[in-house]
N, C-alpha and C positions, 0 to 999 in steps of 0.2 A: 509134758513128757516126764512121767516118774521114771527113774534109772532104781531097781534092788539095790541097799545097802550093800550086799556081797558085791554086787560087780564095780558100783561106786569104789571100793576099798581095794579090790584086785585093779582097778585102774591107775587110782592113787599112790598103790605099791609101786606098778610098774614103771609110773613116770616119774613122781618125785623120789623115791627111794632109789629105784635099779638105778632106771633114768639120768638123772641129773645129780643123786646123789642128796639133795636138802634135809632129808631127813631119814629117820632111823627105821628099817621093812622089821624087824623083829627083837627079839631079847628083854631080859625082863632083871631090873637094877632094884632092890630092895628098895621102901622108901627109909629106914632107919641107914642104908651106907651110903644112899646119895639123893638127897630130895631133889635135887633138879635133874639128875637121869630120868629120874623113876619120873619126871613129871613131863620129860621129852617124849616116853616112850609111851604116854598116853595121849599124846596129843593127835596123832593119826586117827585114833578110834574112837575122841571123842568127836573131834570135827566129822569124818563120816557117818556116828550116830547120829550128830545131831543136825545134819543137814536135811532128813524128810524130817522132825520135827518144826524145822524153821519155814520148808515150806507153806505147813498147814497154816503157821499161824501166820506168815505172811499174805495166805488166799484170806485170813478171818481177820485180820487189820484189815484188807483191800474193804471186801465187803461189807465191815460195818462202817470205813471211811465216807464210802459211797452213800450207803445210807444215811448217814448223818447229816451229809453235805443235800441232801433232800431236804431236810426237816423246815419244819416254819421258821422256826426263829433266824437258822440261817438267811433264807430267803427272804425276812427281815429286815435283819442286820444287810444284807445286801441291797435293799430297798432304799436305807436309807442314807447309804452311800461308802459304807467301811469296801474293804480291799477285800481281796477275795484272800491274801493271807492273813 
């Protein structure tokens, strides 16, 4: 199930910001009058950018996990008695 960045972020608004209060729904702190404002109030929109990019590459670790765990040598190295970690 992919969720759009945009409704991911109007969710995330609602709950943790309105919601519960945990973090910061808007406003924008200079980074020269306060580096760790300015680095709060990017934390919302870098986690919701980069949550479909983590997907992809979690589907592209899975798959070539998989593949690997094919390969000869593996099947090998299993043969001749290592552990499967």
């Amino acid at each position: 199930l992919s969720v759009p960045n945009f409704w991911l972020g109007i969710g995330a608004i609602f709950i943790l910001a309105a919601g519960l209060g945990l973090i910061l729904a808007s406003g924008y702190v200079p980074f020269t009058a306060n580096p760790g404002q300015h680095l709060l109030h990017l934390f919302l929109p870098a986690v919701i950018l980069g949550t479909s990019v983590m997907a992809a590459i979690m589907r592209q670790t899975r798959a070539s996990m998989l593949e690997t765990m094919k390969s000869d040598y593996v099947r090998t190295a299993r043969a001749i008695g290592l552990s499967r970690t």
